[in-house]
C-alpha positions as YAML, in Angstrom:
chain: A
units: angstrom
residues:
- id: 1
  name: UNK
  ca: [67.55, 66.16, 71.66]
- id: 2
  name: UNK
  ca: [68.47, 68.06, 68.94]
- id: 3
  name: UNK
  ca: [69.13, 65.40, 66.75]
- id: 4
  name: UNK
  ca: [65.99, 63.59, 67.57]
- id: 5
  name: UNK
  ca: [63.86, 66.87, 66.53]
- id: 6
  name: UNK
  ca: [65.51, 67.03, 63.29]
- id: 7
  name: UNK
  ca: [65.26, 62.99, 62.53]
- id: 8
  name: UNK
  ca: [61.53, 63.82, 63.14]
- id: 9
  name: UNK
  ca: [60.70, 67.27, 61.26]
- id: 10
  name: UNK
  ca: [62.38, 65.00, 58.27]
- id: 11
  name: UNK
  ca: [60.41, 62.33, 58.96]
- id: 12
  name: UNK
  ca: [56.99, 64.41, 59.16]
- id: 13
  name: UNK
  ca: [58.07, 66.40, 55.87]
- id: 14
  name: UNK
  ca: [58.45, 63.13, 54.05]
- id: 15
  name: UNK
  ca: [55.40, 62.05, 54.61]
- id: 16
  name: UNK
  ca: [53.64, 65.34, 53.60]
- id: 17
  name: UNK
  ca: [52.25, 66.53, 56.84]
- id: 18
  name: UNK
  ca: [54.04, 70.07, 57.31]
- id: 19
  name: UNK
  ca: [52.81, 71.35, 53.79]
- id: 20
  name: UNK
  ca: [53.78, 74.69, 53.03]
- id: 21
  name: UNK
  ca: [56.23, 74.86, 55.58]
- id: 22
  name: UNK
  ca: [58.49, 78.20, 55.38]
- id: 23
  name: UNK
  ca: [60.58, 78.06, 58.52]
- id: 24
  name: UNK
  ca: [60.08, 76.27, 62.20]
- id: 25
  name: UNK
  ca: [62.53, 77.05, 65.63]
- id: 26
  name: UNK
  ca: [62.07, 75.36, 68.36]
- id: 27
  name: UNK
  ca: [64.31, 77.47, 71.50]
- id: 28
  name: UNK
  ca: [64.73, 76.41, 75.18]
- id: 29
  name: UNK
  ca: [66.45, 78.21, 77.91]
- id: 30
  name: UNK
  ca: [68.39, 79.99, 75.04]
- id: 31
  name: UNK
  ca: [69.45, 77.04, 73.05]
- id: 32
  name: UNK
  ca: [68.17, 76.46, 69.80]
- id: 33
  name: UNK
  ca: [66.76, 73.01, 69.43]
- id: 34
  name: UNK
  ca: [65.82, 72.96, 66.30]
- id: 35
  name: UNK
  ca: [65.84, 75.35, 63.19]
- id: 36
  name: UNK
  ca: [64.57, 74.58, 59.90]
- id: 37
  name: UNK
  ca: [64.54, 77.06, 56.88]
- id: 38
  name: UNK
  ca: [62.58, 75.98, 53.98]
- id: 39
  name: UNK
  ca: [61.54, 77.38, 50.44]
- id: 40
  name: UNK
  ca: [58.11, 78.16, 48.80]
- id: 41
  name: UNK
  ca: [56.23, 81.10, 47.43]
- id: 42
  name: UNK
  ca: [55.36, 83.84, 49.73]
- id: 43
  name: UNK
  ca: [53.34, 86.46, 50.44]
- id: 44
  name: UNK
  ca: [53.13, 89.87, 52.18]
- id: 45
  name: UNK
  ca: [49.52, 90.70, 52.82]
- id: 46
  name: UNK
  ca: [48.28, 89.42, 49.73]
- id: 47
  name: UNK
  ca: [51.74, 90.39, 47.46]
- id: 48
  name: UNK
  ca: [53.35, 87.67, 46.16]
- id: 49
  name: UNK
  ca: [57.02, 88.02, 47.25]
- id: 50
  name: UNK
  ca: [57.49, 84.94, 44.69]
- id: 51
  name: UNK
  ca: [59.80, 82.15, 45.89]
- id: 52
  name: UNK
  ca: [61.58, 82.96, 48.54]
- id: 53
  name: UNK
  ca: [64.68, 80.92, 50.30]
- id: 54
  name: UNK
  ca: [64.05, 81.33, 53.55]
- id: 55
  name: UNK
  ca: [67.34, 81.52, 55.83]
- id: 56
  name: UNK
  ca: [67.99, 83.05, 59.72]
- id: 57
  name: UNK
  ca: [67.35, 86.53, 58.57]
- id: 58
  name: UNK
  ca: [64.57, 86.57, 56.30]
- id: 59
  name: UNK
  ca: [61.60, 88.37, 57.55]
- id: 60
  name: UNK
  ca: [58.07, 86.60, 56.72]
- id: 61
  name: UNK
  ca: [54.32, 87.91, 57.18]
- id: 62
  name: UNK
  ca: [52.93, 86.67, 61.20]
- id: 63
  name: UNK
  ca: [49.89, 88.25, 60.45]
- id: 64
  name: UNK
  ca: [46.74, 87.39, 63.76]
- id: 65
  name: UNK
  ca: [50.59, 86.87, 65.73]
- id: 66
  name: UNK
  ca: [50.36, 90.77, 65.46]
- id: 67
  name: UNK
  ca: [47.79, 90.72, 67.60]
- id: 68
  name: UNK
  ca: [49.58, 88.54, 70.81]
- id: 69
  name: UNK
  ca: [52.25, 90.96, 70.09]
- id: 70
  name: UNK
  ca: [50.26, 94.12, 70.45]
- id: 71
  name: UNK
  ca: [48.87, 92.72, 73.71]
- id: 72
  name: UNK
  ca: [52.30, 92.62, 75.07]
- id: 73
  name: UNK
  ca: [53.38, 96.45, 74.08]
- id: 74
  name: UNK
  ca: [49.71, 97.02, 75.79]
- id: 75
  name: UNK
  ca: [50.71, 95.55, 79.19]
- id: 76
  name: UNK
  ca: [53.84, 97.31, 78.94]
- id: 77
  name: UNK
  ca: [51.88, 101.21, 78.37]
- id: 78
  name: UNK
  ca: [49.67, 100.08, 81.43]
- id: 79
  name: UNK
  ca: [52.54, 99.57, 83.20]
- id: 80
  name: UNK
  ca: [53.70, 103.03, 82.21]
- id: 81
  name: UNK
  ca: [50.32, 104.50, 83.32]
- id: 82
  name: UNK
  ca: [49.89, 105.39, 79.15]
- id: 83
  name: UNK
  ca: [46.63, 103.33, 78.13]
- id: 84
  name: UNK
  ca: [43.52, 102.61, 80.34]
- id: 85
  name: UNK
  ca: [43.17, 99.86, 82.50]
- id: 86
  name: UNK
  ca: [40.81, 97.32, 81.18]
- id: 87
  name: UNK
  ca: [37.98, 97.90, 83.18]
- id: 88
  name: UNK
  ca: [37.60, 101.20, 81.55]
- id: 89
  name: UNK
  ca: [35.00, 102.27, 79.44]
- id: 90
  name: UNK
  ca: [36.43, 101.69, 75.95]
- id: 91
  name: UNK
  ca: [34.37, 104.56, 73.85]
- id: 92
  name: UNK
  ca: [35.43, 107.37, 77.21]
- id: 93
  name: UNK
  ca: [38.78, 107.18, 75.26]
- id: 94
  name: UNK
  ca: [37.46, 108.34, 71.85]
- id: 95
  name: UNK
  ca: [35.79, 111.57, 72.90]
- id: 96
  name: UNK
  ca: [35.43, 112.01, 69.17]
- id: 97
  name: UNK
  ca: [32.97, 109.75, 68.92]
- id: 98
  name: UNK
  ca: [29.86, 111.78, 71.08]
- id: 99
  name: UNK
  ca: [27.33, 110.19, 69.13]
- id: 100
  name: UNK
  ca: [28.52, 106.48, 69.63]
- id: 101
  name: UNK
  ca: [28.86, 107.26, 73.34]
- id: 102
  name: UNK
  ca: [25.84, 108.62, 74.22]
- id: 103
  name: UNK
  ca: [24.21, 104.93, 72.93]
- id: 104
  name: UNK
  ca: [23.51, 102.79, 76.62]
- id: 105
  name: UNK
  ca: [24.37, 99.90, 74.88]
- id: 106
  name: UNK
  ca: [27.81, 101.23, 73.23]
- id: 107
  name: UNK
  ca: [28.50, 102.72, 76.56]
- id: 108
  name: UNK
  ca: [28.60, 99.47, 78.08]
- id: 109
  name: UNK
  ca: [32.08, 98.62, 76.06]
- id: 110
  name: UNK
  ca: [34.92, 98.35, 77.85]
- id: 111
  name: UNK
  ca: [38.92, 98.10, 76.99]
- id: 112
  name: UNK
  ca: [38.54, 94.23, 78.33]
- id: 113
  name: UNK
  ca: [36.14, 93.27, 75.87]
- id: 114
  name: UNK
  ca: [38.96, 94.29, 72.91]
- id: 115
  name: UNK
  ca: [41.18, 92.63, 74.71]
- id: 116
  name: UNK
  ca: [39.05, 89.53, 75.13]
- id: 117
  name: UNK
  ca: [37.11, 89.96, 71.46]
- id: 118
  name: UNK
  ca: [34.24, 90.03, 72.94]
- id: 119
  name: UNK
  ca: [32.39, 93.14, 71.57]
- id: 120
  name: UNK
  ca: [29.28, 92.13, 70.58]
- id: 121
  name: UNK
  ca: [29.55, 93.63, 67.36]
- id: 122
  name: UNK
  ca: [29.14, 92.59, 63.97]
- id: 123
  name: UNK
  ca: [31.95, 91.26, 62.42]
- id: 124
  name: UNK
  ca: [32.70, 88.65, 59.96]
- id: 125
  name: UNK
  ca: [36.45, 87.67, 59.02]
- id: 126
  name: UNK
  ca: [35.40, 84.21, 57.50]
- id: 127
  name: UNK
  ca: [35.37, 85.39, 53.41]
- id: 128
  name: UNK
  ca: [38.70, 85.53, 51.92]
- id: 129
  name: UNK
  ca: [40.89, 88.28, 52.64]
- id: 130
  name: UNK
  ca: [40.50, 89.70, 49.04]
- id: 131
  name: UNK
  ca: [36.88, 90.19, 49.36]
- id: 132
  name: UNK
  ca: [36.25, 94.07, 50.93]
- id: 133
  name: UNK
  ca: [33.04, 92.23, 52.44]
- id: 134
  name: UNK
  ca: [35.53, 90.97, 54.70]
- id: 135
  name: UNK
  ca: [35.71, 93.20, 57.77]
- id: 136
  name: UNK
  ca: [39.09, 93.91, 58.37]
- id: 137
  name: UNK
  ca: [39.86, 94.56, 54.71]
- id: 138
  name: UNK
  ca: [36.78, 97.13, 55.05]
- id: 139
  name: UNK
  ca: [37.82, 98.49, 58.21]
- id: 140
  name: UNK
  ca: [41.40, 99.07, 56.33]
- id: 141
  name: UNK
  ca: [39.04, 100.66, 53.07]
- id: 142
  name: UNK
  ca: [37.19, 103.09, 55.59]
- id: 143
  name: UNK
  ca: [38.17, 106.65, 56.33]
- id: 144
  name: UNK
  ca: [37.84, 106.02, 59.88]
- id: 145
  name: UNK
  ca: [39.23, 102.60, 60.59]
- id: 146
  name: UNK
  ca: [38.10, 103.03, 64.59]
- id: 147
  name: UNK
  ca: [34.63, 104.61, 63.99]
- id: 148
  name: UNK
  ca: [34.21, 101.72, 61.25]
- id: 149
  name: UNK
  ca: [35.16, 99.16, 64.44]
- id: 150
  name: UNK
  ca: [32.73, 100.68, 66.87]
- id: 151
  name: UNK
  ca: [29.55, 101.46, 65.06]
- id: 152
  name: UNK
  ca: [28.91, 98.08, 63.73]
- id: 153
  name: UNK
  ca: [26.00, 96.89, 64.19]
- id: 154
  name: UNK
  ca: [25.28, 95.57, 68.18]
- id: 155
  name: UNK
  ca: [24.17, 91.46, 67.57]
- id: 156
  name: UNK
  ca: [24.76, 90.67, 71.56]
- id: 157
  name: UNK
  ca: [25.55, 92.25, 75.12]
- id: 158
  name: UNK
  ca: [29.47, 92.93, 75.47]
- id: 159
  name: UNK
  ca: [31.36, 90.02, 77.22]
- id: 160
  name: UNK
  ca: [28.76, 87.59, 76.23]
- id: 161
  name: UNK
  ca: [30.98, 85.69, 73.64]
- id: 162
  name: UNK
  ca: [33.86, 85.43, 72.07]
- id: 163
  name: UNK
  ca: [34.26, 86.21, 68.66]
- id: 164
  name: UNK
  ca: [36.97, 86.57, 66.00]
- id: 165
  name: UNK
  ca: [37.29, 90.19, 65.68]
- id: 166
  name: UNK
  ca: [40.66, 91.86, 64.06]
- id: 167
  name: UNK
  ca: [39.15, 95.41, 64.50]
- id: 168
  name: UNK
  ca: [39.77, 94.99, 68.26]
- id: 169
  name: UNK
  ca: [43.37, 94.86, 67.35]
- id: 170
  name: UNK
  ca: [42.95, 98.16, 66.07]
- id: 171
  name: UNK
  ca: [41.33, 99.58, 69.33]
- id: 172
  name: UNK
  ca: [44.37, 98.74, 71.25]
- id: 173
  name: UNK
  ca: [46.89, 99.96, 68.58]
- id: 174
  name: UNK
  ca: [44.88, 103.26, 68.46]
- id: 175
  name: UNK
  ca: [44.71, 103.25, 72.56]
- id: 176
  name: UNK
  ca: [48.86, 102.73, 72.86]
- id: 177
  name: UNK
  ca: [49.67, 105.42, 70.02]
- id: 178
  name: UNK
  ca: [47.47, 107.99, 71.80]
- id: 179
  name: UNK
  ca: [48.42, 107.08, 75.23]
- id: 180
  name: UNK
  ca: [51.81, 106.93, 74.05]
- id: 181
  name: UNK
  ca: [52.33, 109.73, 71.75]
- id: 182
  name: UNK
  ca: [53.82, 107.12, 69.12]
- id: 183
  name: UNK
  ca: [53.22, 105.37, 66.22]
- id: 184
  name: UNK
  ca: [52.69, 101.49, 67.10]
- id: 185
  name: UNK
  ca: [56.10, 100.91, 64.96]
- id: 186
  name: UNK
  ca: [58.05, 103.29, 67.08]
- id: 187
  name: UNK
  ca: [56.75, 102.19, 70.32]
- id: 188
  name: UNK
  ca: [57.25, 98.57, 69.65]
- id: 189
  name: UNK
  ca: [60.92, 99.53, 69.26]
- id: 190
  name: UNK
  ca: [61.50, 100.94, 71.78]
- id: 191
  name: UNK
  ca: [59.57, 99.36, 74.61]
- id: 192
  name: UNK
  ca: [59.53, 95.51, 72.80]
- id: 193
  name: UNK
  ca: [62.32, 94.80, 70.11]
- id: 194
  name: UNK
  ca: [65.28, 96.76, 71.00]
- id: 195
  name: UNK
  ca: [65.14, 95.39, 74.40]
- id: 196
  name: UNK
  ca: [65.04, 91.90, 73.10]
- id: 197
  name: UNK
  ca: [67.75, 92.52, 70.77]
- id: 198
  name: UNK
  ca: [65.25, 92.60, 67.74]
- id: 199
  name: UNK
  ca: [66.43, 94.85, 65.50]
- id: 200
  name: UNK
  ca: [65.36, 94.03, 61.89]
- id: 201
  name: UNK
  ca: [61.20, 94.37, 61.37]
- id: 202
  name: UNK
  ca: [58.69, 95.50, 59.76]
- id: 203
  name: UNK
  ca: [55.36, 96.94, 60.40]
- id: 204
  name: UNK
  ca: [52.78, 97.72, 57.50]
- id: 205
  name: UNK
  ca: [50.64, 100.27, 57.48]
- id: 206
  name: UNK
  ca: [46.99, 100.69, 55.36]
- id: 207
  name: UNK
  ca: [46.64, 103.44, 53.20]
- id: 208
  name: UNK
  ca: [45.80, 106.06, 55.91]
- id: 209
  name: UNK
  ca: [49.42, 105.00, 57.19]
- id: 210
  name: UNK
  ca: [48.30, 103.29, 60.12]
- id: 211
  name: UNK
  ca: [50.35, 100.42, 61.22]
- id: 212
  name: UNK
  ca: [47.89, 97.63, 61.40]
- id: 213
  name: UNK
  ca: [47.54, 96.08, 64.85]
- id: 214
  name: UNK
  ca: [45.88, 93.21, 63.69]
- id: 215
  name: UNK
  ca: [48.60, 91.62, 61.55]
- id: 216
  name: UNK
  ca: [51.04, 94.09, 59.86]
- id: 217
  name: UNK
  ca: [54.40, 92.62, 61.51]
- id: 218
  name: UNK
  ca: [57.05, 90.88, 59.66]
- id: 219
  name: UNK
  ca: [59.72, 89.30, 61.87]
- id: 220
  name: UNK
  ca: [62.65, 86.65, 61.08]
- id: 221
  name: UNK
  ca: [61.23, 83.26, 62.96]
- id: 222
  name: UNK
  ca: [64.40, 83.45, 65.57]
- id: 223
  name: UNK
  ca: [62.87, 86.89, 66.71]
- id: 224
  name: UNK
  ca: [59.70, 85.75, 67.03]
- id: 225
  name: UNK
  ca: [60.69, 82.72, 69.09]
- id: 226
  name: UNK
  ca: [62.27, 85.32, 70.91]
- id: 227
  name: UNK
  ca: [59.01, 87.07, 71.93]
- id: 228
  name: UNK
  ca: [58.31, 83.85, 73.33]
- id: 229
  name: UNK
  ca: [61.02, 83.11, 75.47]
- id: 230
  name: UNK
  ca: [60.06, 86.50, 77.07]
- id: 231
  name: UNK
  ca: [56.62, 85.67, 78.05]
- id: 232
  name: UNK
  ca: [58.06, 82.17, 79.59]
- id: 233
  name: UNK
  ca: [60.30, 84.08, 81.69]
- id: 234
  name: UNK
  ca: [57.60, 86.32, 82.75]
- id: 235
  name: UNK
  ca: [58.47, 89.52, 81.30]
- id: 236
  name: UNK
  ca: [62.10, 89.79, 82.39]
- id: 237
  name: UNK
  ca: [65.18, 89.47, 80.14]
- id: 238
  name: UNK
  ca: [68.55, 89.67, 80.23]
- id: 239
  name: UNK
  ca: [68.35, 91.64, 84.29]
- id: 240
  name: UNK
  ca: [65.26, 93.90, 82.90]
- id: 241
  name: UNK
  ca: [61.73, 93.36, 83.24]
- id: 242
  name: UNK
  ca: [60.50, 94.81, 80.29]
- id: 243
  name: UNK
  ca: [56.71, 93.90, 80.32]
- id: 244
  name: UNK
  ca: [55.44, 93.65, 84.09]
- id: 245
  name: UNK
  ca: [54.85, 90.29, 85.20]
- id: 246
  name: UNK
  ca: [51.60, 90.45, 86.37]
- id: 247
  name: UNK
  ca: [50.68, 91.52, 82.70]
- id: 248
  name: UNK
  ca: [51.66, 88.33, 81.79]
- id: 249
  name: UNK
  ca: [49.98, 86.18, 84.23]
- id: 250
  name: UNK
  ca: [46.85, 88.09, 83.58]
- id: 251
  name: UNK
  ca: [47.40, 88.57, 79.95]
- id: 252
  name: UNK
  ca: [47.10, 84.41, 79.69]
- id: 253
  name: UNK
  ca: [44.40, 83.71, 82.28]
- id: 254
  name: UNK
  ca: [41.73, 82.35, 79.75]
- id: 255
  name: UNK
  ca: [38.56, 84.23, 79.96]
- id: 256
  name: UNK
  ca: [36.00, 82.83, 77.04]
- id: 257
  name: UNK
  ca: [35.52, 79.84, 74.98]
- id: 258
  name: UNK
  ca: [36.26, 80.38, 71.30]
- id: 259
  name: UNK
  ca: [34.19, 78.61, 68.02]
- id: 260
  name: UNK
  ca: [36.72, 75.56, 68.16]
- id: 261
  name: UNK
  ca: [36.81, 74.81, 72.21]
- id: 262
  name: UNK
  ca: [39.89, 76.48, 72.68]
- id: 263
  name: UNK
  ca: [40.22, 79.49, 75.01]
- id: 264
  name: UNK
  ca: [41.33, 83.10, 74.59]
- id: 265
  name: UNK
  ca: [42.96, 85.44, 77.18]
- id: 266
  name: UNK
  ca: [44.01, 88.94, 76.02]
- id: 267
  name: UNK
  ca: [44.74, 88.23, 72.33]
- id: 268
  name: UNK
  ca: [46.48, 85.08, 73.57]
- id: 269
  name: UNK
  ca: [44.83, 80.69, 72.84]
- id: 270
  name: UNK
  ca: [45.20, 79.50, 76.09]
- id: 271
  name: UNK
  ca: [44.63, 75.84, 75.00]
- id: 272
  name: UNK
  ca: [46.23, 72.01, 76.60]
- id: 273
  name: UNK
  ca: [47.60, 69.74, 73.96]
- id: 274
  name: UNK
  ca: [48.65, 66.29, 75.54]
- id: 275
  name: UNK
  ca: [48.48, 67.26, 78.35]
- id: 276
  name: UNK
  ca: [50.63, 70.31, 78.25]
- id: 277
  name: UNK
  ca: [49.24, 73.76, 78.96]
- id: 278
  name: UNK
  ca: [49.99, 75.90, 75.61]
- id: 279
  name: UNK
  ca: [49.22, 80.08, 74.75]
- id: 280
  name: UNK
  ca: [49.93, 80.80, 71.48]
- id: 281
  name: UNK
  ca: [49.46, 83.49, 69.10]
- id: 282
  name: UNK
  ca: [48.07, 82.07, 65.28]
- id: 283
  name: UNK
  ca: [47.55, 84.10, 62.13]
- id: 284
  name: UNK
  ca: [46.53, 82.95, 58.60]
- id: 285
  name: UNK
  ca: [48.73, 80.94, 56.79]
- id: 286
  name: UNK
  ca: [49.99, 78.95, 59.12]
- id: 287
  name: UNK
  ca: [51.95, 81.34, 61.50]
- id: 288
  name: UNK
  ca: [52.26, 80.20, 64.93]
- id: 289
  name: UNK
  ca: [54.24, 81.46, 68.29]
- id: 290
  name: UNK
  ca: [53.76, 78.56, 70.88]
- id: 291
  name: UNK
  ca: [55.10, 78.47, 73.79]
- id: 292
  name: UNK
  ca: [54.62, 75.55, 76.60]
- id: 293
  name: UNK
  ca: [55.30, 76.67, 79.68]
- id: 294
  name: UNK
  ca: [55.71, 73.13, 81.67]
- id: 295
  name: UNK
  ca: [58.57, 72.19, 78.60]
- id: 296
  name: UNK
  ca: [60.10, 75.87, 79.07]
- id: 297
  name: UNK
  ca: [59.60, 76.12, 74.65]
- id: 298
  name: UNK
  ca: [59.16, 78.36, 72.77]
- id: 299
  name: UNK
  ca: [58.44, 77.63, 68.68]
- id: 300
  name: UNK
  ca: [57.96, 80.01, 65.81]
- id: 301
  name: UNK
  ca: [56.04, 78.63, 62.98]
- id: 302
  name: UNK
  ca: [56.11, 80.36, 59.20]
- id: 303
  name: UNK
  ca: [54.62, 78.43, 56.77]
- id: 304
  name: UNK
  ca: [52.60, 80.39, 53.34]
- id: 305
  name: UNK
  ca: [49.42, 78.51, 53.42]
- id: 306
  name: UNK
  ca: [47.39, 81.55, 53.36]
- id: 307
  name: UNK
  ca: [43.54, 81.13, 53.38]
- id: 308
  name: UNK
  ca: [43.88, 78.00, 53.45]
- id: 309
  name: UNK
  ca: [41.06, 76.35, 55.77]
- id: 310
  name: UNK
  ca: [43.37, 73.74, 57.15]
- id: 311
  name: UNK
  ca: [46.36, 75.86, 57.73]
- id: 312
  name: UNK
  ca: [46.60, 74.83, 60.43]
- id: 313
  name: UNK
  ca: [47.59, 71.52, 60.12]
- id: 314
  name: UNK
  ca: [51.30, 72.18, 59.46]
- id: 315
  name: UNK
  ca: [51.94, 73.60, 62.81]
- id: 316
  name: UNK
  ca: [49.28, 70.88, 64.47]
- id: 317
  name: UNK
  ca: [51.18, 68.12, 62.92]
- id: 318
  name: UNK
  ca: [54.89, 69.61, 64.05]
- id: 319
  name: UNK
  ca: [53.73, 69.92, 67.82]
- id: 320
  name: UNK
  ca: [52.02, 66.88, 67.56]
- id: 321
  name: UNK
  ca: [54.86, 64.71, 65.74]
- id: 322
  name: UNK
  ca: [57.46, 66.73, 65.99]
- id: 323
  name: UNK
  ca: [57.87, 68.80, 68.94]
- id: 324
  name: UNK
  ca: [56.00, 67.01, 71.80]
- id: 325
  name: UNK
  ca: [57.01, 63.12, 71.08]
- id: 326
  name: UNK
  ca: [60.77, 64.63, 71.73]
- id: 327
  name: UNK
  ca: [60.53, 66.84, 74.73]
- id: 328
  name: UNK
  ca: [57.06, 65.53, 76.36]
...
């Protein structure tokens, strides 16, 4: 098996159709099936890191991944009785914020609607990450990232419709530091990474020195994948549950449609690819954490195509050729 998926990923590279790719490992039931570390120029959050050889160790940008991640430290704080449960009205837990609050239609927010991105609120992440049009790069430019988030403009009722919306990240970052009483960095630690074994990341922070939710982690692609061997097994690892199962289950039940047909749960795709069920985090560039439950996979994807509109071939074309034609 192992063989076969690297005959293929040199295959697909030959022919061009993994572009860009940084790094790709494939893990199942604790064996590494495939690993592949590549070279090319990189970036962290718009830096250019130059070229980097990437190797077991190296840490690389998973940007929108952040998000899936944060979902998972959330699930573990509810479990903890730290953060609201997501029927809760979202703007009760920003008492700062009377104004916003005592709008009916604002009120109507809940913590599910982050977690879905279904606001209802004006937000537009399609320009280019180096425009401050862009509004997570004007969300990071405010001096209130959260009261930025909630007093956009309302376009439609809450829950209505999904839609691409990074400043719901920050909601739930802001919810588990509160509830918490730690930065997002610290938590993730302690509650996420150490248990795992994780021990090398990093978290970037904006200029008010808020870790960003939304896509601030840096993690070496075998740490990633193994993020995603603990969501196939439920929560638990090694004896420990460390995020409650039923957080997961619910976590991945798909609740809305997004722009491209796919489906989102809690900051989770919840899509079927050849007739596999598939959740997945994605982030610009090209980052992926897949995992297909029915195969008992997990992949980690780091490639440095970043705003690129077809990023996401490269990790398309290794599930597609790669990946699924060996295990399916």
């Amino acid at each position: 098996m192992t063989t076969e998926l690297r005959e293929r990923l040199h295959e697909t590279r030959r022919a061009g159709k993994v572009g860009g790719l940084h790094a790709v490992v494939a893990v199942r039931g604790g064996e590494t099936l495939l690993a592949y570390y590549g070279a090319g120029e990189d970036f962290s959050w718009g830096t250019s890191l130059g070229v980097v050889e990437f190797g077991p160790e190296t840490l690389h940008d998973v940007r929108s991944v952040t998000k899936s991640v944060t979902a998972l430290l959330y699930g573990i704080a509810l479990g903890q009785g730290s953060v609201p449960h997501p029927a809760e009205p979202l703007l009760r837990q920003f008492p700062e914020y009377t104004d916003l609050a005592a709008d009916p239609e604002r009120a109507r927010l809940t913590v599910e609607h982050a977690l879905t991105m279904s606001l209802g609120l004006e937000w537009r992440e399609d320009l280019p990450y180096d425009n401050p049009a862009n509004a997570e790069i004007a969300m990071e430019l405010a001096p209130d990232r959260y009261r930025y988030v909630l007093e956009r403009p309302i376009l439609e009722p809450p829950g209505a419709r999904w839609s691409y919306c990074g400043g719901a990240a920050a909601l739930l970052g802001r919810l588990i530091t509160a509830g918490t009483g730690q930065p997002l960095p610290q938590y993730g630690r302690e509650a996420l990474f150490a248990p795992l074994g994780i021990h090398s990341f990093e978290w970037m922070t904006g200029a008010d020195g808020v870790a960003s939710a939304a896509s601030g982690l840096r993690l070496a692609p075998r740490d990633l994948a193994r993020i995603g061997e603990l969501v196939l097994a439920e929560g638990a690892w090694d004896g420990h549950q460390i995020v409650p199962a039923g957080w997961i289950h619910t976590m991945l039940q798909p609740r809305l449609r997004t722009d491209w047909g796919g489906q989102y749960g809690y900051q989770w795709y919840v899509e079927t690819m050849a007739g596999h069920r598939l959740v997945a985090g994605m982030g610009n560039g090209g980052q992926r954490l897949i995992v297909l439950p029915d195969l008992d996979i997990a992949v980690a994807i780091t490639a440095g195509n970043y705003d690129d509109p077809d990023h996401w071939r490269t990790p398309v074309a290794l599930l597609e050729q790669v990946i699924l034609p060996a295990l399916g």
